[in-house]
C-alpha positions in Angstrom: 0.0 0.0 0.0 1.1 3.3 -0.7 -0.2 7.1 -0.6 -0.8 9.1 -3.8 -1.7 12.2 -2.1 2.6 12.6 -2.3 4.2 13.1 -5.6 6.1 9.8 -6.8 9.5 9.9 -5.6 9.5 12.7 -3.3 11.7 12.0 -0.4 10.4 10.7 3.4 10.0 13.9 5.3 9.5 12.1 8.9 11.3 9.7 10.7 8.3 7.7 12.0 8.2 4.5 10.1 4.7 5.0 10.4 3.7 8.6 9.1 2.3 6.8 6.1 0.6 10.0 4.9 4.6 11.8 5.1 6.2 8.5 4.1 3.7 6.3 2.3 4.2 7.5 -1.0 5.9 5.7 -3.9 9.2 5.7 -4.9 11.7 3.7 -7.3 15.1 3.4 -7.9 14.5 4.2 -11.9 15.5 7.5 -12.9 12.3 10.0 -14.2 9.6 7.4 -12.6 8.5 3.8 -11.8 7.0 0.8 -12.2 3.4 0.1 -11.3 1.7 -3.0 -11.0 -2.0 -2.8 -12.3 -5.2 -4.2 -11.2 -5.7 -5.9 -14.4 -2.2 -7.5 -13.9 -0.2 -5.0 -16.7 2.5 -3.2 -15.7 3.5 0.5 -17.0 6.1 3.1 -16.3 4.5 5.9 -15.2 7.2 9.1 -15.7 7.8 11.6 -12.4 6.2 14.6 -14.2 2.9 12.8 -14.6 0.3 15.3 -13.1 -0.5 15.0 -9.9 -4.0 15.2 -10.1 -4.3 12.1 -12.5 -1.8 10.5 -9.9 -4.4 11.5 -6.5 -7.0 9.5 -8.8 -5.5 6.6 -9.6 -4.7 6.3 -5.7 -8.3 5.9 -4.7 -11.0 4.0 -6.4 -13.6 5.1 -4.5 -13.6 9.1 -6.1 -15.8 8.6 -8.8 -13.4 9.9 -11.1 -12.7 7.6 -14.1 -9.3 7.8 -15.7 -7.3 6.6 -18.4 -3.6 5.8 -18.9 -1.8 6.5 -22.0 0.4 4.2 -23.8 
């Protein structure tokens, strides 16, 4: 599980192991992004710079937004 409501790949800005909404957010060791795992069981790169908006709604299900991923 991770929290969307932090940008992908910003740095831990606690020490508490578990300050999930400072520290819960994504991260990767691949330079300009990462790798996400899909409900559907694809996998896609999804680049640092993608807006955050799109990123807060493909963290929650439950917002009634619908969204779609480009290739």
């Amino acid at each position: 599980m991770f929290y969307t409501g932090q940008q992908l790949n910003s740095p831990t800005r606690t020490s508490s192991p578990i300050d999930i909404y400072r520290n819960g957010g994504s991260s990767s060791h691949h330079i300009g992004g990462g790798n996400f795992l899909f409900a559907d069981g694809s996998v896609r790169f999804m680049a640092s710079s993608i807006d955050f908006r799109l990123y807060c709604y493909l963290g929650d299900r439950a917002d009634d937004n619908s969204v779609s991923i480009p290739d």
